[in-house]
N, C-alpha and C positions, 0 to 999 in steps of 0.2 A: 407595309408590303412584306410580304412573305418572306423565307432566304429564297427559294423556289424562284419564286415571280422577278425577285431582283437577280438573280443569276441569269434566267432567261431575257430579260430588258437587256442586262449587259450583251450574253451572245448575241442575242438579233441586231446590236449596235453596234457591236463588232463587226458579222456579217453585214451589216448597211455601210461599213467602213471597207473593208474588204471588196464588195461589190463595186465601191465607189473609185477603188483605186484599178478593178479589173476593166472598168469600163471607160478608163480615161484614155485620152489617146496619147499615144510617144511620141515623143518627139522624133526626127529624122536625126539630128544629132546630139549625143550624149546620152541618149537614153531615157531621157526625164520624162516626166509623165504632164498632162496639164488637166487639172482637176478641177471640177467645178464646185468653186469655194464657196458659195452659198450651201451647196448641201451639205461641205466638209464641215463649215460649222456650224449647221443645224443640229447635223451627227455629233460634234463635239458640246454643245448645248447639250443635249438629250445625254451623252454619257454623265455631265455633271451632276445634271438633275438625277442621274441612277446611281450617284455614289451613295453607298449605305451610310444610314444616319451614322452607328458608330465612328466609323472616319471624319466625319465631320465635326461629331462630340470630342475627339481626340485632338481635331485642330482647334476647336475653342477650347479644348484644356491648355494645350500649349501657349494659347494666346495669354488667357487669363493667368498662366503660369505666369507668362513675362509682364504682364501690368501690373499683378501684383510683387514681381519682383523691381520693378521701375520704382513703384509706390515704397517699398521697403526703404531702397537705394534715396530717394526724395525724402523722404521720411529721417533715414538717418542724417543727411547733408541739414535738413532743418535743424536737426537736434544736434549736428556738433555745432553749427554757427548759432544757434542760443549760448552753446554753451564756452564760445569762445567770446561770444558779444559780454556776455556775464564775465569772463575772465578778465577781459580787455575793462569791465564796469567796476571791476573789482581793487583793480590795479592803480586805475586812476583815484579811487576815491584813498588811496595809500592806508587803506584799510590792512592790518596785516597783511601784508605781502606774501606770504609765504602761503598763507592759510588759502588765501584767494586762487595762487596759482594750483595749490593741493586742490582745492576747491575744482576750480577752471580743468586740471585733471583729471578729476575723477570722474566729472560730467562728460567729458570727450572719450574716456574709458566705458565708462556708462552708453553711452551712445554707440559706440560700435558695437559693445557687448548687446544691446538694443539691436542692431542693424542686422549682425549674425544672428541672431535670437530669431530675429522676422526673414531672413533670408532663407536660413534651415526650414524655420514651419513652411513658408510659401512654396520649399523644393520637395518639403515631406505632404503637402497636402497633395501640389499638381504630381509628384509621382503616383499618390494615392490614385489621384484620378486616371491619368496615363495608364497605370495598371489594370483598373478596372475595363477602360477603355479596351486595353489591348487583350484581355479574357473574352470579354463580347465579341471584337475582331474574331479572335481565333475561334470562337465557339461558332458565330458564322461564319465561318472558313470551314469549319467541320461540315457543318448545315449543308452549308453548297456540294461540297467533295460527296456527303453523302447521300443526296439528292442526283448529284449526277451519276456516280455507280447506278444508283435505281435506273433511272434513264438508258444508262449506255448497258443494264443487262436486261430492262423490257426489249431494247430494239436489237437486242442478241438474240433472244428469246422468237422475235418475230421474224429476224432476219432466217433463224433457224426453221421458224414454220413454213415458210415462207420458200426455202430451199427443200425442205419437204415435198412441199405441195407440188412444188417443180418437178421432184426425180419422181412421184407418181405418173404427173401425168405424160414425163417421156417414157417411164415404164409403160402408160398403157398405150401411147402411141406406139411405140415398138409393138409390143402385144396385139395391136389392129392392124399392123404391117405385116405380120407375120403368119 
């Protein structure tokens, strides 16, 4: 869908919202209004289905941000407990002691420096993505912004012919008066 066609779905759903709350009736006290909830969330259906894909690309980046920082996080807890289970295998077989726990250290060192390794790429790829994301956003932000100027100076344009057309023909009404 266009930026166009989705700026106008949004206004007319907005307007269908609007409508909906001008023609609910008040209440006698407090003010409140009593709306008929089937249309409000039909209207609220219809606006979801008109959210622009980019927003929706930017909440599956976010998503996928977080699974893959889950999987990093999972990922690392696997690898320090191999590397403590190794530690703890190492100790008992009273295999060098020293060399085991230097061992059993390094691999729990090794794993974190693993865990931050995959944590950074995972915040450096979904910011990648988030960025990108939020360029398209704002490039259809632009889109619409300047889709609507066009809009709101045709119907300045017409509003203007239009008051035109008016002061003729009271002009010539007066001039047939007279």
């Amino acid at each position: 869908m266009s930026p166009e066609g989705a700026q106008l779905e949004f206004l007319e759903l907005i307007d269908g919202l609007e409508q909906l709350v001008i023609e609910s009736r008040r209440l006698p006290v407090g003010g409140n209004l009593v709306v008929d909830r089937r249309r409000l969330l039909d209207l609220i259906d219809q606006l979801r289905l008109a959210i622009p894909a980019d927003l929706r690309q930017a909440q599956q980046i976010l998503e996928a941000r977080a699974q893959i920082i889950d999987d990093a996080h999972l990922s690392a807890r696997r690898t320090m407990e191999r590397a403590e289970q190794e530690r703890a295998r190492l100790i008992e077989e009273h295999a060098i002691t020293r060399a085991a726990e230097e061992r059993a250290q390094q691999l729990l060192m090794d794993a974190e420096a693993r865990a931050r390794q995959i944590v950074a790429e995972a915040d450096a790829t979904a910011a990648a993505h988030l960025s990108e994301a939020a360029e398209a956003t704002r490039q259809e932000l632009e889109n619409l912004n300047r889709y609507t100027r066009e809009v709101l100076l045709r119907l300045d344009r017409l509003l203007t012919q239009l008051q035109g057309s008016v002061r003729e023909n009271l002009e010539q009404l007066d001039r047939e008066q007279n």
